[in-house]
C-alpha positions as a Markdown table, in Angstrom:
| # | Residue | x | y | z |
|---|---|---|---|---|
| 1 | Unk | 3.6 | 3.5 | -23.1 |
| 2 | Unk | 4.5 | 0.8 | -20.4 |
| 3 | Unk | 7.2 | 3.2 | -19.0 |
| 4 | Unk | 5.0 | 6.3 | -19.2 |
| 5 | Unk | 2.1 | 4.2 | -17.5 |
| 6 | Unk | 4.5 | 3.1 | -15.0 |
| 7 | Unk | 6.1 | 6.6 | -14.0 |
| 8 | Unk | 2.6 | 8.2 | -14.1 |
| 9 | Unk | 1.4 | 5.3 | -11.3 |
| 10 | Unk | 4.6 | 6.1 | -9.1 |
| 11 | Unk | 3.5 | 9.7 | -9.0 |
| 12 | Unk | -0.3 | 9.4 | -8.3 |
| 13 | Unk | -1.2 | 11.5 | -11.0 |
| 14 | Unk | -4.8 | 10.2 | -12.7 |
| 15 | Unk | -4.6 | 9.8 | -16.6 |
| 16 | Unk | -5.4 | 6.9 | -18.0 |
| 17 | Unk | -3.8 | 4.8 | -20.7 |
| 18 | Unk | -6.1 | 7.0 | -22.7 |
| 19 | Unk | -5.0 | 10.6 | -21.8 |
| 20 | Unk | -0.9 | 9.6 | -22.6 |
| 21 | Unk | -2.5 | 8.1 | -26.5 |
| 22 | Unk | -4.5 | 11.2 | -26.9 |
| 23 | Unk | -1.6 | 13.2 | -26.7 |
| 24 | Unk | 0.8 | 11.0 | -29.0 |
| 25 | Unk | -2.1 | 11.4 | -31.5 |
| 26 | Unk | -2.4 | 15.3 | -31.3 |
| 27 | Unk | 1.3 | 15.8 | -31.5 |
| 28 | Unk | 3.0 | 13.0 | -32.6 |
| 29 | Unk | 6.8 | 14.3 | -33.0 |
| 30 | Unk | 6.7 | 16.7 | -29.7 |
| 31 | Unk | 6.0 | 13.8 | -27.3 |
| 32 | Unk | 9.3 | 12.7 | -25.8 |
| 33 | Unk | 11.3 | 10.4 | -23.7 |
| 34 | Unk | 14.5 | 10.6 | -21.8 |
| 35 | Unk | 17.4 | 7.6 | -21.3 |
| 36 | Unk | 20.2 | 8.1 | -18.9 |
| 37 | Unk | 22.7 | 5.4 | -18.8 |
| 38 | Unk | 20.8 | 3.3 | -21.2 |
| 39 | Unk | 17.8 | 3.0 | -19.2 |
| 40 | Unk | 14.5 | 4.8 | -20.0 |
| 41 | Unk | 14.6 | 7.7 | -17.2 |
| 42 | Unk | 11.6 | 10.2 | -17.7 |
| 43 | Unk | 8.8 | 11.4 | -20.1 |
| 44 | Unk | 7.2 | 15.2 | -21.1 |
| 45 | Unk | 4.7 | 16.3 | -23.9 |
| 46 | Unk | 4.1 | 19.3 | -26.0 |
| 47 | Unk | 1.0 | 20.3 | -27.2 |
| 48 | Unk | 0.8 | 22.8 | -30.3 |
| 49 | Unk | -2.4 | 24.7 | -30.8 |
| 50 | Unk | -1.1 | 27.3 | -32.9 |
| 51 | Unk | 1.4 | 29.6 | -33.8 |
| 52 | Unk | 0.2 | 32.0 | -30.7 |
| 53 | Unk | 0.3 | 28.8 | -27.8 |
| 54 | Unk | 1.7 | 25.5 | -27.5 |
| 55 | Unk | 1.9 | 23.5 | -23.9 |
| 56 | Unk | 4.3 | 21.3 | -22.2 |
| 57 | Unk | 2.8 | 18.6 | -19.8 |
| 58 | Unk | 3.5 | 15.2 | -18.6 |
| 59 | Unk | 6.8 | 16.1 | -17.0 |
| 60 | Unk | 7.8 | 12.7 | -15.1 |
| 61 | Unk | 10.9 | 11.2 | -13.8 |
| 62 | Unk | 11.6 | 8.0 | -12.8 |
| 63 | Unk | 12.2 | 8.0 | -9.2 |
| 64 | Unk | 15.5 | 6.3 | -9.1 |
| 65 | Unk | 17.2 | 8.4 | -12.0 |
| 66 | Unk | 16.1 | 11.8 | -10.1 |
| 67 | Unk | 18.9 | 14.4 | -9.3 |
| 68 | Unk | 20.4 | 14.1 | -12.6 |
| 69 | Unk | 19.2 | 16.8 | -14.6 |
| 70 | Unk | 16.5 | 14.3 | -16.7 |
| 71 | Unk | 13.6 | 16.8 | -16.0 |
| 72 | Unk | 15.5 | 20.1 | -17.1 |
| 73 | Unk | 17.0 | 18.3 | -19.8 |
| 74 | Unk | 13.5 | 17.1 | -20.9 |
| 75 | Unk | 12.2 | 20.7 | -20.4 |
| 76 | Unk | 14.8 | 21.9 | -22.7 |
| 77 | Unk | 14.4 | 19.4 | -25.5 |
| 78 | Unk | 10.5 | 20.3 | -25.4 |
| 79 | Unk | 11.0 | 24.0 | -25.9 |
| 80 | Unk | 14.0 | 23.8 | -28.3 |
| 81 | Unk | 11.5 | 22.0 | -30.6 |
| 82 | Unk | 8.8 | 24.4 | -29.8 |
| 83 | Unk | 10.2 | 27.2 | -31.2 |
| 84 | Unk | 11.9 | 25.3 | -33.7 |
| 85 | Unk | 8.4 | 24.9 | -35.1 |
| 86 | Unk | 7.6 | 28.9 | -34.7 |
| 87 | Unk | 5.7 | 28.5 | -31.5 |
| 88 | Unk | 5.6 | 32.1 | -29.8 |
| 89 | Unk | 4.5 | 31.1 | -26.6 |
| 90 | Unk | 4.7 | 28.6 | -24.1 |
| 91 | Unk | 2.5 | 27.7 | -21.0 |
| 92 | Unk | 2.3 | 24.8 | -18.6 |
| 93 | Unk | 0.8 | 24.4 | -15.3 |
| 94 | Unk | 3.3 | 24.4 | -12.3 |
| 95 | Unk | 3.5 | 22.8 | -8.8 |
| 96 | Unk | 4.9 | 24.8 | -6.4 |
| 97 | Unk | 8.4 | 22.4 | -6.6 |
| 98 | Unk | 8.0 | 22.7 | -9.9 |
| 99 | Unk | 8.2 | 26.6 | -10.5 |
| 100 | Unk | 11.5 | 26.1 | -9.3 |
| 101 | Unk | 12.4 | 24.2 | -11.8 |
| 102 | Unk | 10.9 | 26.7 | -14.9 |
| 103 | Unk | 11.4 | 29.5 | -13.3 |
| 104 | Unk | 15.3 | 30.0 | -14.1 |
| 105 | Unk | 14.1 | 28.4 | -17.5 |
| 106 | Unk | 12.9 | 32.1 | -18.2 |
| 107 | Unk | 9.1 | 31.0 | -17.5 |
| 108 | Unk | 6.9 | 33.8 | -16.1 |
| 109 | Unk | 3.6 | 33.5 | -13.3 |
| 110 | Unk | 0.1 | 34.1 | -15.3 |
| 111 | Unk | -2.3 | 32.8 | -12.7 |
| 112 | Unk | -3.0 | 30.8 | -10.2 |
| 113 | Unk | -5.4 | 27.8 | -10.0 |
| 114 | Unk | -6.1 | 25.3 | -7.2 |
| 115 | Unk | -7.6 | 21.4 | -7.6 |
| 116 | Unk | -10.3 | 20.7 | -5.8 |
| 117 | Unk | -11.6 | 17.1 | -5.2 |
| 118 | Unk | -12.8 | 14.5 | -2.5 |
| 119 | Unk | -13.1 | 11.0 | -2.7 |
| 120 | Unk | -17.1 | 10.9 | -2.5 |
| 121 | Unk | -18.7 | 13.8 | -4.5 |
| 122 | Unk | -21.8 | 14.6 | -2.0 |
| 123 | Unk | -25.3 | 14.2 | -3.0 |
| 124 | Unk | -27.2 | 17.2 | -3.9 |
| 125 | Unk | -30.7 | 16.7 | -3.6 |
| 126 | Unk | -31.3 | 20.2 | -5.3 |
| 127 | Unk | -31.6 | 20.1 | -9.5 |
| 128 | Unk | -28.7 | 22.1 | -11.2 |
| 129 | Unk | -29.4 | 25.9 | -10.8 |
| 130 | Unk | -32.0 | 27.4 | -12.7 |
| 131 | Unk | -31.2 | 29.8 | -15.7 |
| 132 | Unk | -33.5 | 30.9 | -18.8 |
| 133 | Unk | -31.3 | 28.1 | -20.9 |
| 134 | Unk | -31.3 | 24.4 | -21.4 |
| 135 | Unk | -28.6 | 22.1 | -20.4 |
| 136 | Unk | -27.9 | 19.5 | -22.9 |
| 137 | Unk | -25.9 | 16.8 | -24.7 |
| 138 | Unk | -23.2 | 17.9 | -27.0 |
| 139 | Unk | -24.8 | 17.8 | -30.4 |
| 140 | Unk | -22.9 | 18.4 | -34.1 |
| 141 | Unk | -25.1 | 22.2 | -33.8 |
| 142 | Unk | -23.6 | 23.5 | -31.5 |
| 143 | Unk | -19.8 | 22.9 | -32.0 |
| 144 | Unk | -19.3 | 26.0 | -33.8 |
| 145 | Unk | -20.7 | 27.6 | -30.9 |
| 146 | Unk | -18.1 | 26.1 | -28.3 |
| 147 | Unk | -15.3 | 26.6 | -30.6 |
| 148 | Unk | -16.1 | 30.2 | -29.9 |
| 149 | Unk | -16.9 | 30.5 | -26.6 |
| 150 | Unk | -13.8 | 28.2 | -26.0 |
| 151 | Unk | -11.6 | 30.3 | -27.9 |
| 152 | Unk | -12.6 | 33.3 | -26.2 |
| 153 | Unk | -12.0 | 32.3 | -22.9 |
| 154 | Unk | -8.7 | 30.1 | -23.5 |
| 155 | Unk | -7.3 | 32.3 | -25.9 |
| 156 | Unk | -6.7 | 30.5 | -28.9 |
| 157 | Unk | -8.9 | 27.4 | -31.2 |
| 158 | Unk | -7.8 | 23.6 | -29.5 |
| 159 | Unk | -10.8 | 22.2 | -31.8 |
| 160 | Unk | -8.9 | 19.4 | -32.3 |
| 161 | Unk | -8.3 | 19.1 | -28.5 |
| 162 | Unk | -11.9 | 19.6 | -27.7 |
| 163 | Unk | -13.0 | 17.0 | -30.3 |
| 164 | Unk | -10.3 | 14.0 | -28.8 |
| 165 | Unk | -11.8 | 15.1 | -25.4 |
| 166 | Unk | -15.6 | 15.0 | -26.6 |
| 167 | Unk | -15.2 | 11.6 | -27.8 |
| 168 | Unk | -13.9 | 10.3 | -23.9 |
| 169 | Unk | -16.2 | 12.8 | -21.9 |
| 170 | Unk | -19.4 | 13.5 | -20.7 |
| 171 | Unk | -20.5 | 16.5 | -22.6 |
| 172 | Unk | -23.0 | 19.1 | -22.0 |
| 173 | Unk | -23.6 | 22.4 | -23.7 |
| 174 | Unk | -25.9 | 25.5 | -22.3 |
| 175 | Unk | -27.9 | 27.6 | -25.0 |
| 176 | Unk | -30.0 | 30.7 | -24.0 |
| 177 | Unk | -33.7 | 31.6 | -25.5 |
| 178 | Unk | -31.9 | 33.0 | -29.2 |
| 179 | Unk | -30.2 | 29.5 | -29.3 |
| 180 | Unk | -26.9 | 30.9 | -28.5 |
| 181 | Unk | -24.3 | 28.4 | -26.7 |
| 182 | Unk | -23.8 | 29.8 | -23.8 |
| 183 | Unk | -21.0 | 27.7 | -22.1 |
| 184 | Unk | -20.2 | 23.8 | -22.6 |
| 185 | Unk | -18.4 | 21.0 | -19.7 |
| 186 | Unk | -17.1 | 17.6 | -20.2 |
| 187 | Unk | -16.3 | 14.7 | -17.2 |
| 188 | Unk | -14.6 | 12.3 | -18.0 |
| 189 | Unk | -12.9 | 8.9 | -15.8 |
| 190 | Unk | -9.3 | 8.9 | -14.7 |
| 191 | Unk | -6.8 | 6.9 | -13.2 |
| 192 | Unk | -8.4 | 7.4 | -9.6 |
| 193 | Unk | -11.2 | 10.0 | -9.4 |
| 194 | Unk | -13.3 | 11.7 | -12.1 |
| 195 | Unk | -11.6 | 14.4 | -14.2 |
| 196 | Unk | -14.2 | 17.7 | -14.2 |
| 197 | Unk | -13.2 | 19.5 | -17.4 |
| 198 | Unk | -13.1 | 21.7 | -19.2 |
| 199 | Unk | -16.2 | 24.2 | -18.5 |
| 200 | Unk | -16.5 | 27.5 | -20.3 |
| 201 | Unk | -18.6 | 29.8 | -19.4 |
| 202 | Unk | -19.5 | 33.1 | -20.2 |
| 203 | Unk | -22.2 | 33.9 | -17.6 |
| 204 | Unk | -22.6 | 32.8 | -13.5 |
| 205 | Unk | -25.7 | 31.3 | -14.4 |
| 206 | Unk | -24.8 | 28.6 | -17.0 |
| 207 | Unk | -21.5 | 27.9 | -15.5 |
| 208 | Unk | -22.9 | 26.6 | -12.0 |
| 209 | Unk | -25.9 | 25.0 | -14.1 |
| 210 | Unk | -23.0 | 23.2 | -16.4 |
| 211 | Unk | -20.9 | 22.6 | -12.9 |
| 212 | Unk | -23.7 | 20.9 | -11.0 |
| 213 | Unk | -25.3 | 19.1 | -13.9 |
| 214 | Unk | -21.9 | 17.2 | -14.7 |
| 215 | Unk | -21.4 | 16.7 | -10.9 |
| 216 | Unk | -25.1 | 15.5 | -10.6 |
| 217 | Unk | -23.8 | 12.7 | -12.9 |
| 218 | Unk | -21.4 | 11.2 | -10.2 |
| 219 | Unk | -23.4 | 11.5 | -6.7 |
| 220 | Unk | -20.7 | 9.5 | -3.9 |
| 221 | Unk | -17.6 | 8.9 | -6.3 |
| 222 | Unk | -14.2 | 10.7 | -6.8 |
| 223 | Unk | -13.7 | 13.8 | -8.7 |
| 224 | Unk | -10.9 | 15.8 | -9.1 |
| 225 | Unk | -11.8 | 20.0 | -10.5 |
| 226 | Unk | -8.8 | 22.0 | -11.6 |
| 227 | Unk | -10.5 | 25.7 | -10.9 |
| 228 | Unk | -8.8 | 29.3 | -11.9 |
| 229 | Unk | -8.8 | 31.0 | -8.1 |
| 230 | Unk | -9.9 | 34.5 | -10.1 |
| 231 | Unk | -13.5 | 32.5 | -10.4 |
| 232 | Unk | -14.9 | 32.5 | -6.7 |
| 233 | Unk | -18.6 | 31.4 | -8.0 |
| 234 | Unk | -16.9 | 28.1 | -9.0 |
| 235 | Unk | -14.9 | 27.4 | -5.8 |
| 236 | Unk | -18.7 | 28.0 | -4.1 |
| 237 | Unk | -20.0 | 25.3 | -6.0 |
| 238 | Unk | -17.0 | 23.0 | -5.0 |
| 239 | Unk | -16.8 | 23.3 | -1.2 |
| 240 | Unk | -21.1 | 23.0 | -1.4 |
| 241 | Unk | -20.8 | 19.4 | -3.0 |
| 242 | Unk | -17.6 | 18.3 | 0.0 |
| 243 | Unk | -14.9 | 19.3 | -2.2 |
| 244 | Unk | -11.5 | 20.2 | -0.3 |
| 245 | Unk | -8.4 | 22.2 | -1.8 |
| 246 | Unk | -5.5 | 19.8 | -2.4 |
| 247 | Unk | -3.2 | 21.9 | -3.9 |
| 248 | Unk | -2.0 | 25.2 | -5.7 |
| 249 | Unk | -0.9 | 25.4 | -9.0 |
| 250 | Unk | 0.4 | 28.6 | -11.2 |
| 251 | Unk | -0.2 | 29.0 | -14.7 |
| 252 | Unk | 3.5 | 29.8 | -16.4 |
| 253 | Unk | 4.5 | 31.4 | -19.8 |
| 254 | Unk | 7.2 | 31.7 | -21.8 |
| 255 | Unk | 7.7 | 34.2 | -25.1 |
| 256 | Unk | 5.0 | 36.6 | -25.7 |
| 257 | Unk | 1.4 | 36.0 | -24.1 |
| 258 | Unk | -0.6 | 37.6 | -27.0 |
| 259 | Unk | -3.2 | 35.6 | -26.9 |
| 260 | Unk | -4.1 | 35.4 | -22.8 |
| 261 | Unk | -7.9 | 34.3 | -22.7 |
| 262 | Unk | -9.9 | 34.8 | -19.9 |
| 263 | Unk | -9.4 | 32.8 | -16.9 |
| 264 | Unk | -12.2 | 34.5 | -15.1 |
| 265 | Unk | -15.0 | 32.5 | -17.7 |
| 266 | Unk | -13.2 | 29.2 | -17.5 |
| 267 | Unk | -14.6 | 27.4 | -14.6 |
| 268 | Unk | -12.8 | 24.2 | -15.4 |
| 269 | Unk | -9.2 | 23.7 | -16.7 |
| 270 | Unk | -9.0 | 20.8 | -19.4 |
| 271 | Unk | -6.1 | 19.0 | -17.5 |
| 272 | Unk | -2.6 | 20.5 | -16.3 |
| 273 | Unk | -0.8 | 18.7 | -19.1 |
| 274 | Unk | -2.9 | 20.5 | -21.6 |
| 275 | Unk | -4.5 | 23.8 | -20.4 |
């Protein structure tokens, strides 16, 4: 963990401490470190959901043991034990450099999504947008009803996921008139700005209500929002509260993609190292 801290800090990336645990605990035998020469030299994860999806994250390399092969080897080792296991399909999120990298690997382009932060979230002296639903707390009601609306719009159940995630987050959860969950968001702290993630929603309504009631929570502080570019009402929300794009990053697959979701009702990634 000291390594994987350490690596992590040398790239800027923002999980906590927290974030690398959370994965060990999920996946205990796909999380994975490399040693060249004796010395540890880089780390990457692998998140199973299911048979239909797993995810490979956390891709780091020790600066001075780069140009050696450590991150394709790593890549490698995570989906030999993949589909080892039976996993069918294979995502991660890629930076431009690294599409490179997983593209001669046999990985494929899904879609694109861009992060958006600022180091001050501006103050919005408007209340979240008005809807004929309630934004609330997370309550033990309505967790069948964001497993589905999840599932719909990811592609495949990550209850599991979602629980680890509840239980370090801000969560909130929209229900119309009936009582029906609508959409559900999570914040949560990182390393250096405030991770906005995941929302699901399945309407424009409840997903800028979820969006500004979670970013109402953190007036003049850091955030960092991972959004799908196929969902334009989102990026609206983003550049109205001072947001700026910081960079692009494409949605890759490997195997068969049965089980795509819906990228157009997520209006908040959970993190690149886990979807």
């Amino acid at each position: 963990m000291d390594f994987a801290q350490r690596v992590r800090e040398l790239a800027g990336w923002n999980q906590r401490l927290e974030d690398w645990q959370r994965l060990l605990e999920h996946d205990p035998q796909g999380c994975f470190v490399a040693e060249c020469e004796g010395q540890l030299a880089g780390t990457a994860t692998t998140t199973t959901y299911s048979r239909d999806l797993a995810w490979i994250g956390m891709v780091l390399v020790d600066p001075d043991m780069r140009r050696r092969g450590v991150g394709t080897a790593l890549l490698r080792h995570c989906i030999d034990h993949l589909l080892q296991t039976g996993v069918t399909c294979i995502k991660l999120d890629a930076t431009p450099m690294g599409k490179s990298v997983y593209g001669p690997l046999g990985f494929v382009d899904e879609w694109d999504l861009s992060r958006w932060g600022n180091m001050q979230v501006a103050a919005d002296p408007r209340q979240a947008a008005q809807s004929d639903a309630d934004v609330l707390p997370l309550s033990r009601a309505e967790i069948d009803g964001v497993s589905t609306i999840d599932s719909d719009g990811f592609g495949v159940s990550r209850d599991r996921m979602l629980s680890m995630l509840a239980a370090q987050s801000e969560v909130r959860v929209i229900r119309d008139a009936t009582g029906r969950v609508r959409g559900y968001g999570m914040l949560r702290p990182g390393a250096h700005a405030y991770y906005l993630g995941p929302i699901v929603a399945d309407d424009v309504a409840s997903g800028t209500a979820l969006a500004e009631t979670l970013l109402n929570e953190i007036p003049q502080r850091p955030v960092y929002w991972d959004i799908p570019d196929a969902n334009p009402a989102a990026i609206r929300i983003a550049q109205r509260y001072g947001l700026q794009k910081q960079r692009t990053l494409t949605r890759m697959y490997l195997g068969k993609n049965e089980s795509p979701g819906s990228e157009s009702v997520q209006w908040a990634i959970a993190a690149p190292e886990i979807g």
